[in-house]
C-alpha positions in Angstrom: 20.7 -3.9 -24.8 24.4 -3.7 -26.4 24.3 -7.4 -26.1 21.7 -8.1 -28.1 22.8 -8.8 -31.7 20.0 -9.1 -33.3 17.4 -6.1 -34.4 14.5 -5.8 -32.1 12.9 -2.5 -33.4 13.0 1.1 -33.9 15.4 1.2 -31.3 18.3 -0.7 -32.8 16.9 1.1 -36.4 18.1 4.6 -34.9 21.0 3.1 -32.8 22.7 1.5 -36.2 22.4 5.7 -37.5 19.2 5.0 -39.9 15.7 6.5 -40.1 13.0 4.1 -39.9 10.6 4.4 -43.1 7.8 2.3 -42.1 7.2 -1.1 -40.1 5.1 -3.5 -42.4 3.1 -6.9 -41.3 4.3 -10.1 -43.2 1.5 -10.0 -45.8 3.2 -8.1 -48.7 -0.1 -6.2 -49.9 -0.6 -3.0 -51.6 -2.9 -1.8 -48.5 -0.4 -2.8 -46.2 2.2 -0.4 -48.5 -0.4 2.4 -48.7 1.3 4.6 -46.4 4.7 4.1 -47.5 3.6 4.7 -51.1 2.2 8.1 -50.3 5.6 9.5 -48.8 7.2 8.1 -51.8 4.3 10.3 -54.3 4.8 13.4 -52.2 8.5 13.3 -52.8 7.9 12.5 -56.8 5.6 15.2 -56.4 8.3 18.0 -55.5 11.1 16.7 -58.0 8.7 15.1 -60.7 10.4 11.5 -60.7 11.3 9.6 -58.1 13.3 6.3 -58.4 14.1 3.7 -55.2 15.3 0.6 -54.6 14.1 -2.0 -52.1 17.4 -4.6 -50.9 17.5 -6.9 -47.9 20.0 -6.0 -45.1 20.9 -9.7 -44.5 20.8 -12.4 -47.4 18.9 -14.2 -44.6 16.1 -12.0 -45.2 15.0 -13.5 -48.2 13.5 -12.4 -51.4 12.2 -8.3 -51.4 10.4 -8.8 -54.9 7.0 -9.3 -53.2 7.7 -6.2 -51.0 8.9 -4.0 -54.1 5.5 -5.3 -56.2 3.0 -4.4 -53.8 4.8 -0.6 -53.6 4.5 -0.1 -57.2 0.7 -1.2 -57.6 0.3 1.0 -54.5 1.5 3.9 -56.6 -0.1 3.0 -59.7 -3.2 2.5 -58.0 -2.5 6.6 -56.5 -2.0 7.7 -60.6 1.4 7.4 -60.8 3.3 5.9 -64.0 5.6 2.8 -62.3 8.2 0.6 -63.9 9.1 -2.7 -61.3 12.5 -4.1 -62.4 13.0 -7.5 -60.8 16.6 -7.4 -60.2 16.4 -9.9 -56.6 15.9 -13.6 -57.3 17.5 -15.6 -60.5 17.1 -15.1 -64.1 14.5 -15.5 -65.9 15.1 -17.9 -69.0 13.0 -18.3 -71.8 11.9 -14.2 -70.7 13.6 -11.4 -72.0 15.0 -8.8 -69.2 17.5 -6.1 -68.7 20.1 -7.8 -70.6 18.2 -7.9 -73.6 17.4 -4.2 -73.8 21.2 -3.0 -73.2 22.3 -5.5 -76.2 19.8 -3.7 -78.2 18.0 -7.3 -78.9 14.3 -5.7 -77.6 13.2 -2.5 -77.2 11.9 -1.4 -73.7 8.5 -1.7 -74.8 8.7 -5.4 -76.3 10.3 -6.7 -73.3 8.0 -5.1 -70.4 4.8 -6.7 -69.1 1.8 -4.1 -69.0 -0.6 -4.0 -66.1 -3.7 -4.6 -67.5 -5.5 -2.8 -64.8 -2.9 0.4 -64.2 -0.2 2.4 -65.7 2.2 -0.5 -64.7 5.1 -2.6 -66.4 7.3 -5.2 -65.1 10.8 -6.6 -66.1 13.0 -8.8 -65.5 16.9 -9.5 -65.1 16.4 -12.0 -68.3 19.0 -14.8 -69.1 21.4 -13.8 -67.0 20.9 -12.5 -63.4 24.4 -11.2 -62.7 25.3 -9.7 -65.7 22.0 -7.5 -65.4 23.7 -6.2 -62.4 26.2 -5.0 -63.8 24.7 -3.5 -67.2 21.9 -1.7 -65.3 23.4 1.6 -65.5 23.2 0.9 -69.1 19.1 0.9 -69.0 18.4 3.8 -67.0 19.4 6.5 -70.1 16.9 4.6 -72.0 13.5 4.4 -69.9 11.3 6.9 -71.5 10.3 10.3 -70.0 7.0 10.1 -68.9 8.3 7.2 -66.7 7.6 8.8 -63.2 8.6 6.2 -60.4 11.3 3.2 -60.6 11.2 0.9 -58.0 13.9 -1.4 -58.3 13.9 -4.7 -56.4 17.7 -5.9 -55.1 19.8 -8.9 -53.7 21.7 -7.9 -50.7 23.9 -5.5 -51.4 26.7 -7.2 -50.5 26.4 -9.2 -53.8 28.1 -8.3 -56.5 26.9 -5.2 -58.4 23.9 -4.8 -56.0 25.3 -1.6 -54.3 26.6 0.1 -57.9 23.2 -0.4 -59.2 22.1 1.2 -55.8 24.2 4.2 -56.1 22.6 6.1 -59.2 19.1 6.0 -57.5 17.7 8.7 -55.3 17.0 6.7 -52.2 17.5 2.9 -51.0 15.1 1.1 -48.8 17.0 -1.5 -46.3 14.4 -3.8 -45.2 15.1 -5.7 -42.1 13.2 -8.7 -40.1 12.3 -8.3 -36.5 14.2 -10.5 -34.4 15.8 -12.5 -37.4 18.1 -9.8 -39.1 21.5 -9.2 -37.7 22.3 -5.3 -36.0 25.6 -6.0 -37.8 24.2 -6.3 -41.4 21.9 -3.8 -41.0 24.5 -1.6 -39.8 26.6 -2.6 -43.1 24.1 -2.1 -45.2 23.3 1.4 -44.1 27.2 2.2 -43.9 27.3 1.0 -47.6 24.6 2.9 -48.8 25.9 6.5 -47.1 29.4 5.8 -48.9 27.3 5.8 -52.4 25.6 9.2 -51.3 22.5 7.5 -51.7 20.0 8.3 -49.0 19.2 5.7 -47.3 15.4 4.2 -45.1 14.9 1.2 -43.1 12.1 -0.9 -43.5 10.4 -2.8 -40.5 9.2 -5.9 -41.4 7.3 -8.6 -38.6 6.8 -11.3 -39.8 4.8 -12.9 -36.5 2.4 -10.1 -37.8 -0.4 -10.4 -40.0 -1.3 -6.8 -40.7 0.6 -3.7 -41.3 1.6 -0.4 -39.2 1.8 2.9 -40.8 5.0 4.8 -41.4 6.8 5.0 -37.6 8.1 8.7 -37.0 11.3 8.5 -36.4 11.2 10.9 -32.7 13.8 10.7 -29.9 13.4 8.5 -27.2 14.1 9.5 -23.7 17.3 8.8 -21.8 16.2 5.9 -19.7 18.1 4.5 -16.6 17.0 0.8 -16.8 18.4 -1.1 -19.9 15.3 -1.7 -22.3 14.0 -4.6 -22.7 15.1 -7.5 -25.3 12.6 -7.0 -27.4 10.8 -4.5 -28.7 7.8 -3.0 -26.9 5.6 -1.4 -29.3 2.8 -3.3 -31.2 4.8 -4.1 -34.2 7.0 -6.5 -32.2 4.1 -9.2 -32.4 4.8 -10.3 -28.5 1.8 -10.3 -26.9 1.6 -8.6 -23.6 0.6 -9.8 -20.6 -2.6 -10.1 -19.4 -3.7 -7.3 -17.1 -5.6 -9.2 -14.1 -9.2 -8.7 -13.9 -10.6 -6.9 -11.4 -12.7 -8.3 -8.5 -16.2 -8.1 -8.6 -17.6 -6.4 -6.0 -19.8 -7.8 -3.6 -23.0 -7.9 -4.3 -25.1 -5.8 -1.3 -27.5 -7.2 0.8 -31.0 -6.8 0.4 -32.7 -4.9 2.6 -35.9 -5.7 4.3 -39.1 -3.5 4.8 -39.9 -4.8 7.4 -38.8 -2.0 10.4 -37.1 -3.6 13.5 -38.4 -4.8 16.7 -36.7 -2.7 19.2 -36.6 -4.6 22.0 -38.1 -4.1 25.3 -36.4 -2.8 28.3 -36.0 -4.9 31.1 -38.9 -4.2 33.4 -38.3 -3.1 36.8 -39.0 -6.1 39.9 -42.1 -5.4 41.4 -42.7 -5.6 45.1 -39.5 -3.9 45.7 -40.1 -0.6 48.3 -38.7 3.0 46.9 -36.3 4.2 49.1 -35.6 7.8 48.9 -31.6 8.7 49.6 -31.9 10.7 52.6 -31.0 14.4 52.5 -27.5 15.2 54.2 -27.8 16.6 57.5 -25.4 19.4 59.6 -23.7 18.0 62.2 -24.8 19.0 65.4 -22.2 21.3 67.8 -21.4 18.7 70.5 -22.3 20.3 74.0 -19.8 22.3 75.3 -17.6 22.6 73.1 -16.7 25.7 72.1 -15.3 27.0 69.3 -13.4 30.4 68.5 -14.8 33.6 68.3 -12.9 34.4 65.0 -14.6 31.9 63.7 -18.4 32.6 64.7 -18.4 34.8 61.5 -22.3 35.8 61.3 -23.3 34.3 65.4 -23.6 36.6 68.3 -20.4 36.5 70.5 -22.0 34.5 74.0 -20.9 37.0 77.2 -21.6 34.5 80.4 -21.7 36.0 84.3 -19.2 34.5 86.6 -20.8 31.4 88.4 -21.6 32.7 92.1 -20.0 31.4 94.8 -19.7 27.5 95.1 -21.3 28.0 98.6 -24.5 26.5 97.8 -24.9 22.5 99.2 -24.7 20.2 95.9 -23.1 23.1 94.4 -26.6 23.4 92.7 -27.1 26.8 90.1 -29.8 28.5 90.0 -32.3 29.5 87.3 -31.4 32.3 85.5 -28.4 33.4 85.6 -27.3 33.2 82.3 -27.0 36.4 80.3 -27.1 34.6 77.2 -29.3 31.6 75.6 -27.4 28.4 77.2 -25.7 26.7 73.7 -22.5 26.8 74.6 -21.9 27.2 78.7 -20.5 25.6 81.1 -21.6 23.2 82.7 -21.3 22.6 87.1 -20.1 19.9 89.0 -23.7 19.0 89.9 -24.3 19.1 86.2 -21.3 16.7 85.5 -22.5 14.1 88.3 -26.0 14.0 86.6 -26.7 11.6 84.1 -26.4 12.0 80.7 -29.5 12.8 78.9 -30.4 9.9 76.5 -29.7 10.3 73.4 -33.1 11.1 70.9 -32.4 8.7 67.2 -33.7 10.5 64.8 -36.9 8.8 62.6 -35.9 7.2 60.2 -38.3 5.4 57.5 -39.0 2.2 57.8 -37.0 1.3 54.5 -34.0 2.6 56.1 -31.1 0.4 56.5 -30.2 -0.9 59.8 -27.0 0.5 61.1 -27.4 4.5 62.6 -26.4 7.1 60.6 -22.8 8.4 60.0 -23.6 11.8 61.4 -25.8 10.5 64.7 -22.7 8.3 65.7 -20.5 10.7 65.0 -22.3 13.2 67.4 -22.9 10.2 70.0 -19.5 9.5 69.8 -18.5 13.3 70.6 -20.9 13.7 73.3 -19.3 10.8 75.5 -15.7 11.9 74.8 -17.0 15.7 76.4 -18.4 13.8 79.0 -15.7 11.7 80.2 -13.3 14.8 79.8 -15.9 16.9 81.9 -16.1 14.4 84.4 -12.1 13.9 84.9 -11.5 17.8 85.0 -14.9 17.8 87.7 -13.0 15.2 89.8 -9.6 16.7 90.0 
């Protein structure tokens, strides 16, 4: 932001070490100059007479008689008694000014034009614009009494004369263009006006603007880590801001039907086809003559057997009752090995049943043949 020369805003107002006043559209009104009026009445107010003068900062600026016009009919129109001297463009031949009155050739009243509407007179620099510079300290003395607000319209005050007539006033108003006056003139200006001990306001003026902004208060601004932009951000800078993007519309929801859904139907089972029941698991069966340990019979009566008698008998064949305990697991005699194994019962099964045997029944078969062939071998040894 030190690289930009020109004056932007408030910013560069406070930066050149001035106090912004108020920031004004281009339209020179007495509306637009409302506000600025009323700090100027409350300050006539406390000391009973108030006189200012309104100067460009640049001669680039321009003319500052329309500005300086429209801020005495703003006070006139609030009850104030206001004299406009004209001091910023040419002479005026052929109408008699401020010259005129310090030579004693009119008196103040012959040479001022009345307001016809308000407690207002005008007046010019007359026949010769510099001179009036000059012999303006000459007029003051003489403006009656009940005179309670001056404003005094100025060239640059670099001219000649312009910053001595500046200096017996209480206050200067340095008006400045956005983005056309110079940070350096404004800077001189204000510089200039401090060496008179004159106080001293800056005026805001946007021209890109076609109404006014009341009186800007003159705050601090936060430090800020990223430079500022090149121009001026507030509203008075006349640069449009962009666009904010409009928002999406939202989708507009389906509509929903009365009419209640078909659920559909389950699949219906085949017919024809047989309900086969899962068979219930079944123990397997103790294979014949095996025995297991005693330890482990938990809750079964331990089986006590009677020695076999004598193998004296032909065929080695045993006799009926002899056991001394219900034959589950006994052995079995050498007769008993030689006979043929007893064939093996399937157990029903339903006629849905699958073909192959069940796991348990071969299991068991299985079992019973091994015993056999073991019986058989320890038989024939």
């Amino acid at each position: 932001d030190s690289a930009d020369l020109t004056v932007r805003g408030a910013r560069h107002v406070r930066a050149a070490g001035g106090q912004l006043a108020a920031s004004l559209g281009a339209d020179p009104t007495p509306s637009a100059a409302a506000d600025l009026a009323a700090r100027i009445d409350a300050r006539a107010a406390v000391g009973g007479r108030h006189w200012v003068a309104v100067a460009p900062a640049s001669r680039g600026f321009g003319s500052v008689s329309p500005w300086a016009d429209a801020l005495g009919i703003a006070l006139a129109d609030a009850g104030r008694r206001v004299v406009v001297i004209d001091l910023a463009d040419g002479p005026t031949p052929g109408q008699p000014g401020v010259c005129e009155i310090v030579d004693d050739e009119l008196k103040l009243g012959q040479a001022v034009v009345f307001d016809p509407e308000r407690m207002m007179a005008r007046l010019g620099p007359g026949a010769d614009h510099l001179r009036a510079l000059e012999v303006l300290t000459g007029l003051v003395p003489r403006l009656p009494s009940d005179i309670e607000i001056l404003v005094l319209a100025l060239p640059a005050l670099g001219q000649p004369g312009a910053l001595t007539a500046a200096g017996m006033l209480d206050r200067v108003l340095v008006v400045a263009a956005v983005d056309e006056t110079p940070r350096v003139d404004l800077i001189a200006s204000l510089d200039a006006v401090d060496a008179t001990d004159t106080a001293a306001e800056v005026i805001l003026v946007d021209r890109s603007a076609t109404s006014s902004m009341p009186p800007a208060v003159d705050a601090p601004v936060a430090p800020s880590v990223a430079a500022e932009p090149a121009f001026d951000p507030r509203p008075e800078s006349g640069i449009p801001s962009p666009p904010e993007p409009e928002p999406e519309p939202e989708p507009e929801p389906e509509p929903v039907s009365e009419e209640r859904p078909v659920r559909p139907d389950p699949d219906p089972e085949p017919r024809g086809t047989p309900f086969r029941p899962e068979p219930a698991p079944r123990p397997a069966p103790d294979p014949v003559g095996l025995r297991r340990p005693t330890d482990e019979l938990d809750d079964e009566p331990t089986l006590e057997y009677e020695p076999l008698r004598p193998d004296d008998q032909d065929d080695h064949v045993a006799e009926e009752g002899r056991w001394a305990a219900p034959p589950a697991h006994r052995s079995l005699t050498g007769a008993q090995l030689d006979a043929p194994a007893p064939a093996t019962v399937e157990p029903e099964t339903s006629p849905i049943a699958p073909d192959e045997p069940d796991e348990d029944v071969r299991v068991t078969a299985a079992l019973q043949t091994l015993a056999q062939e073991v019986w058989s071998r320890d038989a024939r040894e």
